[in-house]
Z-matrix of the N, CA and C atoms (Angstrom, degrees):
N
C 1 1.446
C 2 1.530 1 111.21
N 3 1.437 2 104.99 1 -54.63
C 4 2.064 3 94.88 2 169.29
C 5 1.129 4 98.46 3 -67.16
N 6 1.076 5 156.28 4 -58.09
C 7 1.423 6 144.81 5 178.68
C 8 1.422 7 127.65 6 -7.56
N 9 1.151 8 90.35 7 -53.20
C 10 1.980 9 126.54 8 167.40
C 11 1.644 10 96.20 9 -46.56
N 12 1.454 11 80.65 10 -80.58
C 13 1.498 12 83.27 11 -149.60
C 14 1.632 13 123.57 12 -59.34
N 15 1.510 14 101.22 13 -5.16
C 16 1.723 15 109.53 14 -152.33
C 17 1.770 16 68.14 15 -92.74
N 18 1.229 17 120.43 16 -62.28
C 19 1.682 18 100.96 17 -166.84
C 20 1.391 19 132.53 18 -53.61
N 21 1.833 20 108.18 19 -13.86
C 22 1.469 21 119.49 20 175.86
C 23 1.177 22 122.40 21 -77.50
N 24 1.814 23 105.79 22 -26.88
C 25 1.415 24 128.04 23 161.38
C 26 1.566 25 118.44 24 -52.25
N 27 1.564 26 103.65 25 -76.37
C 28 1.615 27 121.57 26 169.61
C 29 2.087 28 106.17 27 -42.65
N 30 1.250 29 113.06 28 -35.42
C 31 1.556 30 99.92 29 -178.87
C 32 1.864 31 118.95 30 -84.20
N 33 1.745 32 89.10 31 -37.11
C 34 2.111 33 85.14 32 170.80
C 35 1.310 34 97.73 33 -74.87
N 36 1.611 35 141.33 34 -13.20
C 37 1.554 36 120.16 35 -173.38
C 38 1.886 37 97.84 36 -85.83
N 39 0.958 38 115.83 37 -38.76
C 40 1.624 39 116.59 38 176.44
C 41 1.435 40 97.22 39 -47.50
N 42 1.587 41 106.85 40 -68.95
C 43 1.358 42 88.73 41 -156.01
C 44 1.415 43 128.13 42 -84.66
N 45 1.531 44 118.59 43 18.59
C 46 1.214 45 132.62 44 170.06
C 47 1.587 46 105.69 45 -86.51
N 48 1.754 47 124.90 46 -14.97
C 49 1.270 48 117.10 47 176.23
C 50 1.423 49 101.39 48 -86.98
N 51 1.358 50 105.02 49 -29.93
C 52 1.458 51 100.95 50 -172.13
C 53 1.670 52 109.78 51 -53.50
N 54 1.267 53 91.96 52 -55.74
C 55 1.722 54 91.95 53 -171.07
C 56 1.909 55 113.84 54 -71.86
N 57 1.330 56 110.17 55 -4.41
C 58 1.398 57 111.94 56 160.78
C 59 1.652 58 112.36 57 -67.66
N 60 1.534 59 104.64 58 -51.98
C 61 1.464 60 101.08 59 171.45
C 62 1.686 61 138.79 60 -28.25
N 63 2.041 62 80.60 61 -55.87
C 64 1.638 63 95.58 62 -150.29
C 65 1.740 64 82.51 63 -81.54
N 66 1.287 65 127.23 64 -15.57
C 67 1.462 66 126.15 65 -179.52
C 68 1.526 67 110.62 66 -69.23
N 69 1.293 68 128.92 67 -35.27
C 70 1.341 69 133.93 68 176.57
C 71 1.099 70 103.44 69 -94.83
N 72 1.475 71 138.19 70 -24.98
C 73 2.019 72 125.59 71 161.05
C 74 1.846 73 109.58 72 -50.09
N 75 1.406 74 93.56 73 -37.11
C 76 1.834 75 94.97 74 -174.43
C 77 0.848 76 96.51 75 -84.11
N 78 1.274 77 135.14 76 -64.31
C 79 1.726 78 117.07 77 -177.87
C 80 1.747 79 132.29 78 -35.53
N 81 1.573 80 96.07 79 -41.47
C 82 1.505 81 88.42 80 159.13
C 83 0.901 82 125.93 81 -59.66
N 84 1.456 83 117.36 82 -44.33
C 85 1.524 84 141.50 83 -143.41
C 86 1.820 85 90.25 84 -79.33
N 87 1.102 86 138.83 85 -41.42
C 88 1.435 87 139.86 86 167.44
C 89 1.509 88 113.44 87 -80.40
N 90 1.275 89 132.55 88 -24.36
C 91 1.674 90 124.17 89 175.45
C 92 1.726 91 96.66 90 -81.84
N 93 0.986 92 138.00 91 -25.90
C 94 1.242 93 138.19 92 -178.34
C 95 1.527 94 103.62 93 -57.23
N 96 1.303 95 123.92 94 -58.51
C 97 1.125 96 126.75 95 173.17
C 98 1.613 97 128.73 96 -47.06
N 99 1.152 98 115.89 97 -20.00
C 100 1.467 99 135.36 98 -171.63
C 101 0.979 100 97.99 99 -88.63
N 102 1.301 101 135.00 100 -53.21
C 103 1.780 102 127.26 101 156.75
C 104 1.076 103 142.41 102 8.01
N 105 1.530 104 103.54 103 -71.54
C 106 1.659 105 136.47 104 170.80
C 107 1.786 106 94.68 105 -83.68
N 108 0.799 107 151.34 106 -18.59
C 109 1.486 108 142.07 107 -153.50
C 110 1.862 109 108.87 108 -120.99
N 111 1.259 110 99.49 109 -64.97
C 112 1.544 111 108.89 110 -162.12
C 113 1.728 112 101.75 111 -97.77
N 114 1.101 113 119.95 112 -39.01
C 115 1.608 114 117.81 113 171.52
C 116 1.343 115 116.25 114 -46.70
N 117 1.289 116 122.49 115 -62.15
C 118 1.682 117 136.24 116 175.12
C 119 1.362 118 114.54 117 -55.02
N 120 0.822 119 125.82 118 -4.62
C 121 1.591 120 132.31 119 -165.59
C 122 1.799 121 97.78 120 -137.65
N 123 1.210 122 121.68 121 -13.92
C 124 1.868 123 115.62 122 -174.63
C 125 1.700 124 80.52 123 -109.05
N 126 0.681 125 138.98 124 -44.20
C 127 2.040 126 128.45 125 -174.49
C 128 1.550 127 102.68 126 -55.07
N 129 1.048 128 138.75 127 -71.02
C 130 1.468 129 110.41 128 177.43
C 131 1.286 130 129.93 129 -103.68
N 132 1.554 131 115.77 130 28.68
C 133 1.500 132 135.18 131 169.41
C 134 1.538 133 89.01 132 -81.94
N 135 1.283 134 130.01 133 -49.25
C 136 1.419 135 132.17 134 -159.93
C 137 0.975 136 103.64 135 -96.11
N 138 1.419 137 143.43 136 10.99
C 139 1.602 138 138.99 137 162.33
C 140 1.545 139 103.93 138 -106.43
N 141 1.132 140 108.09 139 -35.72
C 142 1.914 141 103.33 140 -179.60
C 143 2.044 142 102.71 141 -70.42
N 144 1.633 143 94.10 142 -44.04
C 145 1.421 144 97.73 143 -179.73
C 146 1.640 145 130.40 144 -50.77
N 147 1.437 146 98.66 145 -24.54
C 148 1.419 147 104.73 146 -160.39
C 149 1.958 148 103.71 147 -95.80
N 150 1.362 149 100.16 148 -14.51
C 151 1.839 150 102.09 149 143.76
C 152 1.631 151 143.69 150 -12.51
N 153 1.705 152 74.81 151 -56.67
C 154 1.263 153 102.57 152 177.95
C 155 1.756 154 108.51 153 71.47
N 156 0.970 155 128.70 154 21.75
C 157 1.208 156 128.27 155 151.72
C 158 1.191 157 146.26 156 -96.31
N 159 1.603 158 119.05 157 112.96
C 160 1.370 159 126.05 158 -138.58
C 161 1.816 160 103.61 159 -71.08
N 162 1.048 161 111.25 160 -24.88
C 163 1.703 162 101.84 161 158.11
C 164 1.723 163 129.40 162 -44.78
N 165 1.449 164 85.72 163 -54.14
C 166 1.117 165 95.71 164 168.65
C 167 1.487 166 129.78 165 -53.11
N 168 1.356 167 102.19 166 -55.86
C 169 1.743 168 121.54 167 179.46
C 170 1.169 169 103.37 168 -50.80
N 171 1.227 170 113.09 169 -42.20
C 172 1.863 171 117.90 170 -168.16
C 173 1.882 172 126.91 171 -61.83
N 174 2.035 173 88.36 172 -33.92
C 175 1.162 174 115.53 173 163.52
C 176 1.529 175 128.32 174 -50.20
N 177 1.467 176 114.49 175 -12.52
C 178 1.364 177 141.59 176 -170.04
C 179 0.787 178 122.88 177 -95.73
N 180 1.779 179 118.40 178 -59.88
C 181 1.015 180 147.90 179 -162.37
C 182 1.866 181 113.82 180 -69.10
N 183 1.119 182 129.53 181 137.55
C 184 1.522 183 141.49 182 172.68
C 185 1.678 184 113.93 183 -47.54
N 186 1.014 185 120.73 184 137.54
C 187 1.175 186 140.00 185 -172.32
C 188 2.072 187 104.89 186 -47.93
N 189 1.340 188 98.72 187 -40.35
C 190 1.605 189 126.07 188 176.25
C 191 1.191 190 101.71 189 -64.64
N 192 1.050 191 135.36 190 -66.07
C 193 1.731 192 150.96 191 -164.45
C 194 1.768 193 104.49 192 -75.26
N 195 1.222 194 118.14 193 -33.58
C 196 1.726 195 120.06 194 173.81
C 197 1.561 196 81.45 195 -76.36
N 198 1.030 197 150.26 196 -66.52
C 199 1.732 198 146.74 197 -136.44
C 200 1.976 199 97.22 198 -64.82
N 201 1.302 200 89.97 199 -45.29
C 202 1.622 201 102.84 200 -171.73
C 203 1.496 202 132.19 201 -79.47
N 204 1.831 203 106.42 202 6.27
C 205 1.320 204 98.22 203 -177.99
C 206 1.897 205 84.86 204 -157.89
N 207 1.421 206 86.93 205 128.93
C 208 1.967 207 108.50 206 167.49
C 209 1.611 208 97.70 207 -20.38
N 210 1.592 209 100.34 208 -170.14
C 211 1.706 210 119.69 209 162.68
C 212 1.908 211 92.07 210 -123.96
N 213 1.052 212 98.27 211 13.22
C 214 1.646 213 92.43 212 166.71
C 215 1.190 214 126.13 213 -116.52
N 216 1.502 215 110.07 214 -46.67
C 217 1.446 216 113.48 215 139.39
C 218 1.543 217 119.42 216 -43.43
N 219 0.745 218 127.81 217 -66.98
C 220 1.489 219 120.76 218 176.53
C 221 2.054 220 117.31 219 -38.62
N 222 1.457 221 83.84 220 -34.69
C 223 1.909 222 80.80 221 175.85
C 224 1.331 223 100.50 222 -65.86
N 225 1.644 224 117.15 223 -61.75
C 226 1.222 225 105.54 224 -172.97
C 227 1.307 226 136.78 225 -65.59
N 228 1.202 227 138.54 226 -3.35
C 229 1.446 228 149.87 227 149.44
C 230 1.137 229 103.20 228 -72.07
N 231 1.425 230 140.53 229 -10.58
C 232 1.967 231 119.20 230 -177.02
C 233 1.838 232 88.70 231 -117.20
N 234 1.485 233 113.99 232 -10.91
C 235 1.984 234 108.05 233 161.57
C 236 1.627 235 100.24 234 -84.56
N 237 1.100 236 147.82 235 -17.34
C 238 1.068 237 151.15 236 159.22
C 239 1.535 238 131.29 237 -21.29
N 240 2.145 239 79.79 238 -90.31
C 241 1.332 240 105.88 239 145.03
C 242 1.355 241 143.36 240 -10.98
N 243 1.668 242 87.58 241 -65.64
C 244 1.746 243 98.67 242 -153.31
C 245 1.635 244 89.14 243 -66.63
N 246 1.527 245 113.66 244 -43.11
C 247 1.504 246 115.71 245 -155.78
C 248 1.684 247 109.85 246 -35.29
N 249 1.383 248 101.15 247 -36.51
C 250 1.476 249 123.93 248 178.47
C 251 1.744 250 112.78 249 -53.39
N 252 1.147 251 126.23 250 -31.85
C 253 1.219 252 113.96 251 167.91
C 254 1.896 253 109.38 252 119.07
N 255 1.063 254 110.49 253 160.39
C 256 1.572 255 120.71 254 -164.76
C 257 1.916 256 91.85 255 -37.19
N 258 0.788 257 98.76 256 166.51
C 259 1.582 258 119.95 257 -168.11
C 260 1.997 259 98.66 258 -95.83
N 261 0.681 260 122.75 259 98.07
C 262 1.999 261 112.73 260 172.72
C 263 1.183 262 115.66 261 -113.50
């Protein structure tokens, strides 16, 4: 009867590492990609951005996201911002 149970133990603890594994293989396996994609494009998106000038910001921003917010609203969300401090 412990016999039982110690191997039912030992098999959900395996396979709870297992799926820790294959969960951190994909996770690399998708941040790797961001590398080539989102790095090259966040290094001087985030140096023009941190300006704080909503021209600028706007220059960034999605065709959807310019449609959806004033140029006044937009000042006041990038005076907002800035109050917050250098951009890092």
């Amino acid at each position: 009867m412990i016999k039982k149970i110690l191997k039912g133990m030992g098999i959900t603890l395996l396979v709870i590492i297992c799926l820790f594994v294959i969960l951190a293989v994909w996770t690399s396996f998708k941040a790797s990609g961001y590398k080539e994609t989102a790095i090259p494009y966040l290094t001087p998106a985030l140096t023009e951005i941190s300006k704080w000038d909503a021209q600028t910001l706007k220059s960034y921003m999605t065709p959807t996201s310019i449609e959806g917010v004033s140029d006044d609203d937009l000042s006041k969300i990038v005076r907002a911002f800035s109050k917050l401090g250098d951009l890092k």
